[in-house]
Structure formats: C-alpha cells, structure tokens
N, C-alpha and C positions, 0 to 999 in steps of 0.2 A: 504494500500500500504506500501510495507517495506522501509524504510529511504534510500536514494539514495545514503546515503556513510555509512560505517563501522568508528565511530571514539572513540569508547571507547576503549581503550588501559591497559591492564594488565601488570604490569613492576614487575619482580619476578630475585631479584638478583641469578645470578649462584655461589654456595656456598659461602654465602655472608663470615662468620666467616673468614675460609678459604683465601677467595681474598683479605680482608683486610690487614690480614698477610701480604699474598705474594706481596700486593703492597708495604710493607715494605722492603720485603727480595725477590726482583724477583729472584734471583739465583735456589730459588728452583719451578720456574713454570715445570711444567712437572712431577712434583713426584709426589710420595704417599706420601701425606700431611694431618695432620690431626688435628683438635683444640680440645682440651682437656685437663683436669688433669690427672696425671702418677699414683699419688696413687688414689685408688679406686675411680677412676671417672668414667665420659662416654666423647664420641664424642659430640662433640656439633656440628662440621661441618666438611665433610671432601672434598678434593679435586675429580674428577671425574677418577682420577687416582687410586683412592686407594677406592673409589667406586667400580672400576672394578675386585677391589680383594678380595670383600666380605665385607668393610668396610662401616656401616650405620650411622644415628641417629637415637636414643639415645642409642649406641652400648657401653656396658661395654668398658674401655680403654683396659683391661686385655686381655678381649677377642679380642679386636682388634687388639693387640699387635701378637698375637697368630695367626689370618687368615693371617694377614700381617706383617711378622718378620721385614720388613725392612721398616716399616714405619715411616716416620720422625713426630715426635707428637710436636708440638707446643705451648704456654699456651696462654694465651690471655694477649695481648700488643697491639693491633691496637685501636685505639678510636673509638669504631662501631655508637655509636650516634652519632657523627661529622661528618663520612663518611657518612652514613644513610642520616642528614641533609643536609649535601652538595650534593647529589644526589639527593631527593628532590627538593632539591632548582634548581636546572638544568630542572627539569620537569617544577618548576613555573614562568620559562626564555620564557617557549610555552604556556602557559595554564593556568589560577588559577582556574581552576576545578583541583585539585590533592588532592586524599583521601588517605594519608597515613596509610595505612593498620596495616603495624606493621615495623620491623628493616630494613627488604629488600623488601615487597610486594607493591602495589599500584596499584590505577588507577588515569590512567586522560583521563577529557572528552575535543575533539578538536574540537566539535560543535562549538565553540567561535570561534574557529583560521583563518576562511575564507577560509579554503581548498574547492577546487572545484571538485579536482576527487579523486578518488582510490589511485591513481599513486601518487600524490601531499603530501597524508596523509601518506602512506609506505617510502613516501623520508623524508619525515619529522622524522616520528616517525626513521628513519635508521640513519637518523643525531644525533638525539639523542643518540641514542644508541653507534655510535662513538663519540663522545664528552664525555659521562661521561666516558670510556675509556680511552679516549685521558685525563683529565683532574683529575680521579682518581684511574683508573687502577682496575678499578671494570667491567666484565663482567654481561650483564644482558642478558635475554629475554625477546623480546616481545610477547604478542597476542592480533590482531586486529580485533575487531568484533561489531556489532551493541549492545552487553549489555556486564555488565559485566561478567554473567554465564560464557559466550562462552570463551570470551577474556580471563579468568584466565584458564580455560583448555586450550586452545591455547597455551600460556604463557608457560603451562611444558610441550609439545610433544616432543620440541625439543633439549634441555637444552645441552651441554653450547652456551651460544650466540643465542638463539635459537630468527626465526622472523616467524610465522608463522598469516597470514591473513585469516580471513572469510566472504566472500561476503555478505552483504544485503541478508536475505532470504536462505540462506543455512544451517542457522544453524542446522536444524533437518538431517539432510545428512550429517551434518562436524558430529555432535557427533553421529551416528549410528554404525558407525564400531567402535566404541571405547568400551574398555575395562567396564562393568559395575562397575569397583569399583571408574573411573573417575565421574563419578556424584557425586555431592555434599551431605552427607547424607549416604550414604552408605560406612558405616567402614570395615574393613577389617571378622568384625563376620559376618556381613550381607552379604557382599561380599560371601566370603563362603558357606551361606546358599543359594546364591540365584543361585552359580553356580553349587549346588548341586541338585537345580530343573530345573538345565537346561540351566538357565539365564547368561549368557556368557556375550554377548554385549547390549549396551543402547538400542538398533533395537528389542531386545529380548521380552522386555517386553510389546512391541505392539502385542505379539504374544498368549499373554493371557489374559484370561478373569476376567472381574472384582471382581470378589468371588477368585479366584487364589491371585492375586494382593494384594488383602485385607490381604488377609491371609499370603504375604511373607510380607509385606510392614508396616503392620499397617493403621490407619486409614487415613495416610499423603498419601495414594497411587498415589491420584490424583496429587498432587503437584509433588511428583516422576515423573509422565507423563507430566506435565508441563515443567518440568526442561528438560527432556529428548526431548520435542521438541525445545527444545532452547530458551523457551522465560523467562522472565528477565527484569521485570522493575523497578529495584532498582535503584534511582539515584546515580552520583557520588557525594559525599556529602566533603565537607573541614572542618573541626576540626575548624581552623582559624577562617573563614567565620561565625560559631558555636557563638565561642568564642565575635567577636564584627566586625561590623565593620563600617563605615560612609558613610552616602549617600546625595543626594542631586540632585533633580530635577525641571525642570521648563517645564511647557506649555504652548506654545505660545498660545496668542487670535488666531492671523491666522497662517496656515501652514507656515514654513520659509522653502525656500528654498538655502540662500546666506550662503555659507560654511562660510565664514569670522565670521558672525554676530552669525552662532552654534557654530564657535569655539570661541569664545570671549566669550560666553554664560558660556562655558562647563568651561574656566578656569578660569572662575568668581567663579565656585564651587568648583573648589580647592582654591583660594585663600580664601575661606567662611573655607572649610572644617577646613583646614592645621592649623589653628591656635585653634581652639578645636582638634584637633588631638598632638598637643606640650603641650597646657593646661593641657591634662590627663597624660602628660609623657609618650607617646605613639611613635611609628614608624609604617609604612606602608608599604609594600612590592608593594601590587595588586591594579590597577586600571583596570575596569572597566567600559565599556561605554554602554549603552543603549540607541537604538532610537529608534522612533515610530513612525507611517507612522500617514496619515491621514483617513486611512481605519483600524486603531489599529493595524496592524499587526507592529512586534518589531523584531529588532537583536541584538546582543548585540556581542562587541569582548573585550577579557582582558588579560592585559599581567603582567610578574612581573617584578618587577629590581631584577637585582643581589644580594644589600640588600636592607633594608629598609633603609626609611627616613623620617623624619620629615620636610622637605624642599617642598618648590612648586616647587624649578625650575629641579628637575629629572623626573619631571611627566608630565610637559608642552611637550617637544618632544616628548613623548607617544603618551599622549592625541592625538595628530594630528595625529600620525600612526591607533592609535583604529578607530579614528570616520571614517577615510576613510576604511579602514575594513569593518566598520558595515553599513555604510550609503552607499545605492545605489541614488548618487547625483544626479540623473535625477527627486527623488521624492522628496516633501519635506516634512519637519517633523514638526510631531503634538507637539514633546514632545523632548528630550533630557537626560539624567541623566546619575550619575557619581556614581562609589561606589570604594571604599578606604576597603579593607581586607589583612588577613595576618598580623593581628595585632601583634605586638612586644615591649615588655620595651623597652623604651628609655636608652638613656647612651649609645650605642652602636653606633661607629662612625666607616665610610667607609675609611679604611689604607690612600688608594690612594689617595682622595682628602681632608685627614682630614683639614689639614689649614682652605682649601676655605670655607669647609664645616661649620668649628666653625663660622668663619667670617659669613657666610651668615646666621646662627642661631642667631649671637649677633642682627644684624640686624633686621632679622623676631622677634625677640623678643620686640624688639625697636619700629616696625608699629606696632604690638600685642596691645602693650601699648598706642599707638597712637592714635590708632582705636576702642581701647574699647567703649561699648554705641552704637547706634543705627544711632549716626552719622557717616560717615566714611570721615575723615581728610585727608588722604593719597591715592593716588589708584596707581593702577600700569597700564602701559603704554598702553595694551589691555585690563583695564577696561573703558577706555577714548570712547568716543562716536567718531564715525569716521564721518569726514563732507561729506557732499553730494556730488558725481562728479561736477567736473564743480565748483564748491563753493570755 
C-alpha cells in the first residue's frame, strides 16, 4: 500500500548566487542580472530575466556579454554560506530530518511533524516557503512527493517560486510525460542518443524491449526503469545527526500511561544528557522524542530551536510540545527516549538572551560540579517524586 501522505520535500533555491545579491541590492529585481567575473570568467548564476535572453551556467562572461548587451554583471559580495545556513536553519524550525545537499539544494523529511493530511503538509511546506522570503529575501521551490527521486524533479518544473505536489502512488504518471533527459543519469550525450532512437519521454522507454534497453542504456537498464517508475528508497539522511549526537532512554516495568510521570521521565534525560553535552564543549540544536507502544509499534516527533544551546531550560517547553505530537494519550507506553543532534562548538551565544543565558550556564556549571559521582546532591523541581492525591 502506498504511504497515505507525500512528505519528502525537495527545497532547490531559485538562482541562489543571483538572489543573494539582489537581496542586497533589491533595486535591480527585474533585470538581466548576472554573477560572474568580467575578465575571462563564466556565469556562475544568472537571474531568470537574463535567462530568457540566452544567458546560462557555466556560460563564458564574454559570450554573455554578447547575447545580452545590457546585462548588468555582478561579482560576488553576498555571504552565500551564511545565507545557505540560515535557510537551513529555517527548514530545522519544522523538521530535523534536513539533508543539506549542497549551497541551495535539500530535503526534509515531515514524517516526524504530525501532519495528518495532504492539505496540512502543502500549508506547511507554503509557510515555509514564505518565511524564508519574508526573513531573507531568497526565492525557492518546492517539490512534494513520497521519495526523494520524484520530489527533486518536482522541485525544477516550475522555477521561480515554483510549488508543485505528487500524490501517494502517482509517481509513474507524474514522471511519464516528462522530458527523458529529467531522469537522473541520463546527461545530455545520452539524452541525445536516446532521442535519436526514438526515446523522447520517461513513458518511452516502456515501449521497448529488453535487448533495445540494454543496448541504449548499459547494463544499469533496469535501474533506469526503476527510476522511471518513481520509486526511490533513499533515506533522508543529516550530516549533523552523522557527525554525533546524545541519547537516552528508559523502559518502564509496566506500561505508563500518566503524561505527568512521561514527562518528568523525558526531562530527567535532559537534565542526564545536558551536562555531558557542556563537558565536551558542545551545543544542540535538535530534540527529538520517541515512544513506544506496548504492542512495539513507535513515533517519534522533533523539532529545532533557532540556535543551539547548551542549556536545559530551551528544551523543557519543546519536550512537552514533541511528546504530545508523538504520543497518542489514550495508549500507554512501553518505552520513552530522547535524542539531542545538530551538534555544534560551543562558545557560540544567543544575541537576544545572552545575559540570562551566561547566568544560567555559571549556574549549570555550578550543579555540574555538585552533582558529579553517582550520587546526585541537587535535583531540580520535576525531578522531585510527586505525593499521592489525597496525601
């Protein structure tokens, strides 16, 4: 049975180089704009204006200068890893499934997010899409589809601002009519040869036989026909996640079902985690929650903060947003766990609440010390055991 929602998402900035600039210099949105060096360079990105006048990548400047006399050329001045990261970072505000691909590309997976329909993940993923506008003046596209194949062709049909979705189960009919050089794998030599035996659209190639196939394709033929029916079980994977990150769970003897006593539980392992996590000179972005039934079946929901932190108390009013997310309260749970990614060097403090923030580090530094060893001296107010009603 095909997955009941579409939530892998392909984020494919619209002329990233380009937008950068111009969020610098709006005055020139609308032109033939182009990022490059003057002497013997090439384009590196150009606006969809000056696309439309023969301008490409990696297009000689000279020559470009030539198709389009009045092009306005640009050098590079915008900070594109800054921007890059801080748009990222916008996606790991929904999600910390986000696979940074490269400067402007990506996916995120919103299995975690608790969307329930169709409708809920398109308004979601369109919020997004205004927000990093709104917030850095970077047009994107999306494309939403059950894997990632589909969702990065989705991604470029419609470019600039481009939102195009694929139902559950459609993908062999979304990619049919499409141009055969859209499949992944086929470069523009192959292209060529293949439109020369005929081979036009992705649809085409169901139209010949295996000895044919072999012989335009190689011995990958079949994979070529895999792809072309849309299927795609690459996870979305985090670099982060890769890199490190801390966990910590607990099984109860018996099922619990009293949300107090799992969340008491859950921020018991942040307050475990947090202080091996300051030890290593580290910061955290991602939490994530996991539960698990008494029939094994699990959910899991996780979100990011805007930055990282080495603090418990940014992660305490999460924590109660995730667990209700993922925990359907009518059942209760076998198990519980918490996981801390998005790992980051320390030294790095939040503008806005730096004060509080040093203060409450001297502090946690100070239980840190307190609490070292196997005895714990100090607890915090929701580690405290609660007395029985009526008591």
């Amino acid at each position: 049975m095909p997955p009941a929602l579409s939530t892998i998402v392909h984020l494919d900035a619209d002329a990233f180089f380009v937008s950068v600039e111009l969020a610098l210099q709006p005055h020139l949105r609308g032109k033939k704009v182009a990022v490059g060096g003057r002497e013997r360079g090439i384009i590196a990105s150009a606006s969809y204006e000056a696309r439309a006048c023969g301008v490409y990548t990696p297009m000689p400047t000279s020559r470009a200068l030539l198709v389009c006399p009045d092009l306005i050329l640009l050098p590079h001045q915008g900070n594109y890893g800054e921007v890059s990261r801080r748009m990222f970072d916008l996606c790991e505000t929904l999600t910390p499934y986000v696979e940074r691909n490269s400067i402007d590309e990506g996916y995120l997976d919103l299995s975690p997010c608790g969307l329930t329909s169709a409708e809920a993940v398109e308004r979601t993923v369109r919020d997004l899409q205004q927000r990093i506008w709104d917030e850095l003046q970077i047009p994107v596209s999306f494309g939403i589809a059950t894997n990632k194949l589909v969702s990065q062709i989705a991604s470029k049909l419609r470019k600039p601002r481009g939102f195009v979705v694929v139902a559950p189960g459609a993908e062999a009919a979304f990619l049919a009519p499409l141009d055969i050089g859209k499949l992944p794998g086929v470069g523009t030599k192959t292209e060529t040869e293949l439109q020369a035996r005929g081979i036009h659209k992705i649809s085409d190639l169901f139209t010949r036989n295996e000895r044919e196939l072999e012989s335009l394709l190689g011995r990958d033929w079949r994979n070529f026909l895999v792809l072309a029916r849309g299927i795609d079980e690459r996870p979305v994977t985090t670099e982060r996640e890769d890199a490190k990150s801390y966990s910590q769970q607990e099984t109860f003897v018996n099922d619990v079902g009293d949300v107090a006593a799992v969340e008491r539980t859950a921020k018991g392992m942040i307050d475990s985690l947090m202080p091996t996590i300051r030890a290593d000179g580290k910061r955290v972005r991602t939490l994530t929650v996991k539960v698990r039934y008494g029939d094994f079946t699990q959910e899991t929901a996780g979100r990011s903060l805007p930055e990282a932190s080495d603090l418990e108390q940014p992660f305490y009013p999460l924590l109660t947003v995730l667990l209700k997310q993922a925990w359907t309260q009518s059942r209760s749970l076998r198990l519980v766990s918490v996981r801390f990614s998005g790992v980051e060097e320390g030294g790095r403090q939040m503008d806005l609440f730096a004060e509080t923030d040093e203060k409450r580090r001297k502090l946690a530094a100070v239980l840190d010390q307190m609490n070292q060893g196997k005895t714990v001296r100090v607890q915090r107010g929701h580690q405290l055991p609660t007395k029985p009603s009526g008591g």
